[in-house]
C-alpha positions as a Markdown table, in Angstrom:
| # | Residue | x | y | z |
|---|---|---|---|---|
| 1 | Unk | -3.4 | -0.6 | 19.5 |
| 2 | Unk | -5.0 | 1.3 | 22.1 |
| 3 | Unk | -4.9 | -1.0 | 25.5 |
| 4 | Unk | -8.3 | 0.5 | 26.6 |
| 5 | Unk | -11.2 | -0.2 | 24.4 |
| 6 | Unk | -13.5 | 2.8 | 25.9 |
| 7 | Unk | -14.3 | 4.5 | 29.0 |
| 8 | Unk | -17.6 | 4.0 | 31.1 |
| 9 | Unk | -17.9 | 7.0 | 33.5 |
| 10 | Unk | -14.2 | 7.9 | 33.4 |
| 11 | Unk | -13.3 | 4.4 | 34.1 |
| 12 | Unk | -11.2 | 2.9 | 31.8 |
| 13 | Unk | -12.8 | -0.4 | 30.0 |
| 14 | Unk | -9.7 | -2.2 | 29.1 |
| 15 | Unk | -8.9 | -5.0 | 26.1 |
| 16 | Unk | -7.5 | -7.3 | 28.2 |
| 17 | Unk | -9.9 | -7.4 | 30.6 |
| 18 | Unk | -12.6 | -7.3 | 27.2 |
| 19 | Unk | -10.7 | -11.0 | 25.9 |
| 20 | Unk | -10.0 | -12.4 | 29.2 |
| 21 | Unk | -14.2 | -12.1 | 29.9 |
| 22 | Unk | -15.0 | -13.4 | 26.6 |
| 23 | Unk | -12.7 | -16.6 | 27.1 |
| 24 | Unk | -14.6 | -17.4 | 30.2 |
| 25 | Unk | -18.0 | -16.8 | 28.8 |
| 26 | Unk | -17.1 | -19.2 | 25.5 |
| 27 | Unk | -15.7 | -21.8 | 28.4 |
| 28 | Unk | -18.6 | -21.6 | 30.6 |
| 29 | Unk | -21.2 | -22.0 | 27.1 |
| 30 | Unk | -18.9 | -24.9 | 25.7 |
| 31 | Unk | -19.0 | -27.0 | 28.9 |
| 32 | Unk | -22.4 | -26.3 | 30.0 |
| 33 | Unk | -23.3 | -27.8 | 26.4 |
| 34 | Unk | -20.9 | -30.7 | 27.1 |
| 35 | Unk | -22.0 | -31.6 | 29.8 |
| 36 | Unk | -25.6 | -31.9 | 29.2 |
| 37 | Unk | -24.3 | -34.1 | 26.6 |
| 38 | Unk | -22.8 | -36.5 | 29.2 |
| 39 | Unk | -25.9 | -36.4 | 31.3 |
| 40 | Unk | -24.6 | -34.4 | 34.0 |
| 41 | Unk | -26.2 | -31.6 | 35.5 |
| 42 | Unk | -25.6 | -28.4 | 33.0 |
| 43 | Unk | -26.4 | -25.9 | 36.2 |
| 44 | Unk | -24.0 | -27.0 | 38.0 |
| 45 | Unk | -21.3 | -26.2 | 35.4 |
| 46 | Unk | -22.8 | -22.5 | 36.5 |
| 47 | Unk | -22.4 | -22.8 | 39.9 |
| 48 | Unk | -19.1 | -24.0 | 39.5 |
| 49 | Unk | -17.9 | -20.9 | 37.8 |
| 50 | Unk | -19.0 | -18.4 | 40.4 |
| 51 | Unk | -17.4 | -20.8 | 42.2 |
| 52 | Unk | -14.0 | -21.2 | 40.2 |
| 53 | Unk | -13.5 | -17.9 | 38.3 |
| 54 | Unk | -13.4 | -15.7 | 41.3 |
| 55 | Unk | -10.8 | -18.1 | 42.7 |
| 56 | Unk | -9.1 | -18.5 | 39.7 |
| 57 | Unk | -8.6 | -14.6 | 39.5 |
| 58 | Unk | -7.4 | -14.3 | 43.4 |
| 59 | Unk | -5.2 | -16.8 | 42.6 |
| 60 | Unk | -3.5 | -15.2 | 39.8 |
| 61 | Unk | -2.9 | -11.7 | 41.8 |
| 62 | Unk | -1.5 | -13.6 | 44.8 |
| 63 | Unk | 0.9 | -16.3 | 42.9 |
| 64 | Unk | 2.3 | -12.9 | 41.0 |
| 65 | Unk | 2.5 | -11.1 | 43.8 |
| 66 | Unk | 4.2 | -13.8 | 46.3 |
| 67 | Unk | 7.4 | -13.9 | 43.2 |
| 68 | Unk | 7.1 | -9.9 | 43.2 |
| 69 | Unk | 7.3 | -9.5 | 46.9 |
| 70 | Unk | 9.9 | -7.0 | 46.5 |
| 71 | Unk | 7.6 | -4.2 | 44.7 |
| 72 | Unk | 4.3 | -5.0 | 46.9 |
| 73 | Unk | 5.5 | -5.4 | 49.7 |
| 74 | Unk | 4.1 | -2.7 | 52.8 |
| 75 | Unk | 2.2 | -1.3 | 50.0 |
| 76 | Unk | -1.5 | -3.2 | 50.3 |
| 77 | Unk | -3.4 | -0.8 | 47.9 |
| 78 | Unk | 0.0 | -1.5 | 45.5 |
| 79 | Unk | -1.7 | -5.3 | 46.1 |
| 80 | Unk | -5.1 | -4.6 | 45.1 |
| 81 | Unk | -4.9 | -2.5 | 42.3 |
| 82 | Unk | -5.0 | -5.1 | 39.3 |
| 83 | Unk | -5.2 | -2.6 | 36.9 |
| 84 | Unk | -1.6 | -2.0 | 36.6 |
| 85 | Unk | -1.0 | -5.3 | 35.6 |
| 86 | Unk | -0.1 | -8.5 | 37.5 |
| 87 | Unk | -1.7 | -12.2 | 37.3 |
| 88 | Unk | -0.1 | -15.3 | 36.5 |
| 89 | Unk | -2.0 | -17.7 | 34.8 |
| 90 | Unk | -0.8 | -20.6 | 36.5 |
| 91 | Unk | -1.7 | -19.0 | 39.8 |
| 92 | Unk | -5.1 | -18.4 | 38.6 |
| 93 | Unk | -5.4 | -22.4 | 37.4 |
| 94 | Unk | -4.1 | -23.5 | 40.6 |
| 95 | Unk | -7.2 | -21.7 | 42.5 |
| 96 | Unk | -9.6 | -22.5 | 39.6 |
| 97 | Unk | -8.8 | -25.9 | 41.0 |
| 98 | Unk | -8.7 | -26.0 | 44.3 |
| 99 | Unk | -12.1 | -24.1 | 44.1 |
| 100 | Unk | -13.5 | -26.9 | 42.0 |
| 101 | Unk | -11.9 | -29.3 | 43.9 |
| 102 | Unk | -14.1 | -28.2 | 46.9 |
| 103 | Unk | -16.5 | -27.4 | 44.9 |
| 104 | Unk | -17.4 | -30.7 | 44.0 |
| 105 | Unk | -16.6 | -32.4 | 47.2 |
| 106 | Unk | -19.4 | -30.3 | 48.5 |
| 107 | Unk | -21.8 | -31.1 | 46.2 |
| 108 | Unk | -21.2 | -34.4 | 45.9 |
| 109 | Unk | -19.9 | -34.2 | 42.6 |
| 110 | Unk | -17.2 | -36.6 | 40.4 |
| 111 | Unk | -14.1 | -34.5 | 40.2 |
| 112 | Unk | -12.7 | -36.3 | 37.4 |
| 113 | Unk | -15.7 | -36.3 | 35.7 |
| 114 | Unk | -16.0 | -32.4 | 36.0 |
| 115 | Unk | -12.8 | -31.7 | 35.4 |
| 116 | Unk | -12.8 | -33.7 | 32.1 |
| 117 | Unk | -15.7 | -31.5 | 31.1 |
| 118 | Unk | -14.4 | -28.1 | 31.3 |
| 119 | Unk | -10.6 | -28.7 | 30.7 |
| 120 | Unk | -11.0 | -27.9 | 27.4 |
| 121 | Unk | -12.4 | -25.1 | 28.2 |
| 122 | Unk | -9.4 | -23.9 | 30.0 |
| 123 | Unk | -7.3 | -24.2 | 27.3 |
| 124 | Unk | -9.3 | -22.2 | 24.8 |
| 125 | Unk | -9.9 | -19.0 | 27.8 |
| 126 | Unk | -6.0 | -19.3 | 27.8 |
| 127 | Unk | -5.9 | -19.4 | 23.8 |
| 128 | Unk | -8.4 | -16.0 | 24.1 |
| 129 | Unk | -7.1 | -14.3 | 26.8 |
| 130 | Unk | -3.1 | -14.1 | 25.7 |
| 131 | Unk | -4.0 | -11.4 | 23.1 |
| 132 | Unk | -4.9 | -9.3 | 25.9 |
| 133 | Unk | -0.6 | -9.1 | 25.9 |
| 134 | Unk | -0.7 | -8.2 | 22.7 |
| 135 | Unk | -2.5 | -5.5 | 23.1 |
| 136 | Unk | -1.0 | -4.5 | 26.4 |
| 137 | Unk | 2.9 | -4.9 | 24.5 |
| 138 | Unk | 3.4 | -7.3 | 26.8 |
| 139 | Unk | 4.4 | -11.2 | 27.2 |
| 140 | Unk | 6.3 | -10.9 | 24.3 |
| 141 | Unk | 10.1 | -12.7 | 23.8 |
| 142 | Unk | 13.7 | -10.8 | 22.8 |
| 143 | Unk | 15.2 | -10.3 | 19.5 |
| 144 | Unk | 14.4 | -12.1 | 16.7 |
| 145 | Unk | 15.1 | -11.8 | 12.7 |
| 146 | Unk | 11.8 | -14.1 | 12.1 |
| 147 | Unk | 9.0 | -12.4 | 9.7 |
| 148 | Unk | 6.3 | -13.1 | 12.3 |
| 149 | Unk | 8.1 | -11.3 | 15.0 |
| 150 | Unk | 6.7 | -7.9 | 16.5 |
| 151 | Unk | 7.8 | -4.5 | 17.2 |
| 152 | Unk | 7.7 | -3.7 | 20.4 |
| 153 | Unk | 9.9 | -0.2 | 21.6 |
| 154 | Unk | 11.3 | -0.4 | 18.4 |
| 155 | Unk | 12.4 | -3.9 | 18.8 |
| 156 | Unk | 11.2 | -6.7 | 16.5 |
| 157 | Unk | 11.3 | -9.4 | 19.0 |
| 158 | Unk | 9.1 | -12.9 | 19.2 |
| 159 | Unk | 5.5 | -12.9 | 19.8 |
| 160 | Unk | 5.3 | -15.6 | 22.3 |
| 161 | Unk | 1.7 | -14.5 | 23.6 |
| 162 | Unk | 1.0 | -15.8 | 19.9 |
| 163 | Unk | 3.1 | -18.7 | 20.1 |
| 164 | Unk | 1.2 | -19.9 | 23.4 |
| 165 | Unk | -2.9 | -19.2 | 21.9 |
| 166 | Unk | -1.7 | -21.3 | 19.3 |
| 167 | Unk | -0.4 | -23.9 | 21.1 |
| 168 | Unk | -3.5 | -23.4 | 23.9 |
| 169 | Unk | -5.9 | -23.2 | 20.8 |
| 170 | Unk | -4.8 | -26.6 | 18.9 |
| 171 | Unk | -4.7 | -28.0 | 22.2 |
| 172 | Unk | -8.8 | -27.1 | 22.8 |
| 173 | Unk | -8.9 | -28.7 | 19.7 |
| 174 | Unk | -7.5 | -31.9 | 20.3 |
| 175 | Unk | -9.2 | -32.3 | 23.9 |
| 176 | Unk | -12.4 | -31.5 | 21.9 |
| 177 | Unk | -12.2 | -34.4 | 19.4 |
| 178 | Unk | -10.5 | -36.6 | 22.1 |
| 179 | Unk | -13.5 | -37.0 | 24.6 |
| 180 | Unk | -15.6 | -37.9 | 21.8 |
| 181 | Unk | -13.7 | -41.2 | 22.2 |
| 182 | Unk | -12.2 | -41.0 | 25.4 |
| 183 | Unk | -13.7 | -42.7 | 28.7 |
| 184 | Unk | -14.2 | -39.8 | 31.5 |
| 185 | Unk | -12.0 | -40.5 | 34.0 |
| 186 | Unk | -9.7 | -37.5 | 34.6 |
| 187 | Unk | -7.7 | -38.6 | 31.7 |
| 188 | Unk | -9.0 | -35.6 | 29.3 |
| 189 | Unk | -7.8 | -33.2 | 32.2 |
| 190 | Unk | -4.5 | -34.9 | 32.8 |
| 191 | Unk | -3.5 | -34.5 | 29.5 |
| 192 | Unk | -4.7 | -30.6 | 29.5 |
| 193 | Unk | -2.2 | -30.2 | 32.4 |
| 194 | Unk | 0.7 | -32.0 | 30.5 |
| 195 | Unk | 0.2 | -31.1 | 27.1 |
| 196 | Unk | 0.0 | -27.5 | 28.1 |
| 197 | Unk | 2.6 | -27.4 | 30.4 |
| 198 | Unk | 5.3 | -29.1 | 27.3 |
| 199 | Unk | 3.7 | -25.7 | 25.2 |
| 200 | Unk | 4.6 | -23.3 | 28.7 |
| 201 | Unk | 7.9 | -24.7 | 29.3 |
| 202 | Unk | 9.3 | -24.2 | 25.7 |
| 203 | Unk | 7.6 | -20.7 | 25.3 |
| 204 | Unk | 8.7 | -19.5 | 28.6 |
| 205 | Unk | 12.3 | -20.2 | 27.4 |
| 206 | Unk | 11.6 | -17.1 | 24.8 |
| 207 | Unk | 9.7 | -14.5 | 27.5 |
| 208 | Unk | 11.9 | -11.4 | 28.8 |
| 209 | Unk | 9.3 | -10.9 | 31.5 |
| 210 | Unk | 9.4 | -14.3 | 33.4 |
| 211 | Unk | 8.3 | -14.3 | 37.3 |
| 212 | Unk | 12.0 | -15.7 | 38.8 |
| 213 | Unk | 12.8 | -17.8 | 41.9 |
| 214 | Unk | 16.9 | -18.2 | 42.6 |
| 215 | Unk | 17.6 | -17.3 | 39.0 |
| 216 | Unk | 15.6 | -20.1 | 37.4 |
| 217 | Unk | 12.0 | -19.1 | 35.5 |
| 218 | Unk | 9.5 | -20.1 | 37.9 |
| 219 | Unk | 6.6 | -21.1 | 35.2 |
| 220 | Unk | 9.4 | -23.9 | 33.6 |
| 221 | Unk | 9.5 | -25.8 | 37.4 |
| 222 | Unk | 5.9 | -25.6 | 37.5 |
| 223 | Unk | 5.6 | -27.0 | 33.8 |
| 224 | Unk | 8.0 | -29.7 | 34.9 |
| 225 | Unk | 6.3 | -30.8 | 38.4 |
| 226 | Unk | 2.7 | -30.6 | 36.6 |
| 227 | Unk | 4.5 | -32.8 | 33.9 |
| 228 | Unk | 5.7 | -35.3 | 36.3 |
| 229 | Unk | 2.7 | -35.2 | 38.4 |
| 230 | Unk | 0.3 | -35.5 | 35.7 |
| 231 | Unk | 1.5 | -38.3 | 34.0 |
| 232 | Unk | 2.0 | -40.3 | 36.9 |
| 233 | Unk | -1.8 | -39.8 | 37.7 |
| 234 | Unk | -2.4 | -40.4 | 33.9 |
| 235 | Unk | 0.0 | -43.9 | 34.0 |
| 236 | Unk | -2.3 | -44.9 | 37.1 |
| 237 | Unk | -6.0 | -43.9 | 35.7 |
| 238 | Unk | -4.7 | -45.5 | 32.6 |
| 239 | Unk | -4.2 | -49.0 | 34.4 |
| 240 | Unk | -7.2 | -48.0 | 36.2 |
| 241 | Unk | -9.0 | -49.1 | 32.6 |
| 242 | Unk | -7.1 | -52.5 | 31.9 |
């Protein structure tokens, strides 16, 4: 499939770009619904987005480009230009939330409370957005014999971009039903950022393109740190209850 989807004065409108828009834009709808069901402000699920996704996508570059220091290096306009590929999702979540995280302290906001809200939101942008790799031919895992594998270069090897939208889709789905029932406390988020990470670190194991640090995969020590983190948090907020 052809990775741009059409051209707008010469510019090149790619797919990925197309899937990764549309994820945010179904977020954004899904929370601002959710949270006017809560009784919490709906604009100011708004404002947090031109707040978050911006950060979000600075974050992704630079996280990418700090573990590919190599090839960017002296080369700023190397750097800027996105369009060649180059963002990490973690890197984009860990600005999403520091720029909510300030966000909210600012506005006097709950935190927890907003998080709660548009976590599952995350997960399904995620769920969207990985069959912009498809598209791309990229993201995938090595060799495999399975009937759902893909060719890529000749190659039928495993679709892990697949393998994670499912795993980020059934997850949007379960955090969904689950705050129907669950008190908003942060827990709804917590479990996001464990739940997800278990899905990363597994799939991660399969990827022939994974961002290294000293020859270990540098998106399975995150999984494992948000892991440990999160459910220490989670452990705490749920004695918080009792």
């Amino acid at each position: 499939m052809n990775p741009v989807a059409f051209e707008i004065f010469g510019i090149a409108v790619r797919w990925y770009g197309i899937l990764i828009s549309l994820g945010m834009l179904l977020g954004i709808i899904i929370a601002y619904f959710e949270a006017k069901r809560l009784g919490y402000n709906p604009d100011d699920i708004i404002d947090l987005a031109l707040w978050a996704i911006p950060s979000a996508l600075v974050g992704a570059r630079l996280y990418y480009v700090i573990f590919q220091w190599e090839y960017y290096k002296g080369d700023i306009l190397r750097i800027l230009n996105t369009r060649e590929g180059g963002l990490a999702i973690h890197g984009g979540i860990i600005g999403g939330v520091l720029a909510g995280y300030l966000f909210t302290r600012i506005k006097k906001l709950p935190f927890w409370k907003t998080a709660d809200i548009v976590a599952p939101s995350i997960a399904l942008g995620q769920a969207i957005g990985r069959w912009g790799n498809f598209i791309n031919g990229e993201a995938h895992g090595g060799p495999t014999d399975l009937p759902w594998g893909i060719i890529v270069d000749g190659v039928k090897v495993h679709p892990t971009f697949l393998y994670e939208s499912l795993w980020d889709f059934g997850l949007f789905i379960f955090l969904m039903l689950l705050r129907k029932k669950k008190k908003i406390n942060g827990q709804i988020f917590l479990l996001y950022g464990i739940i997800y990470s278990a899905g990363r670190f597994w799939v991660e194991a399969l990827r022939t393109d994974s961002l290294m640090f000293f020859g270990m995969r540098v998106a399975q020590l995150i999984s494992i740190l948000t892991i440990i983190v999160f459910g220490i948090l989670f452990y705490y907020k749920k004695r918080q209850e009792n």
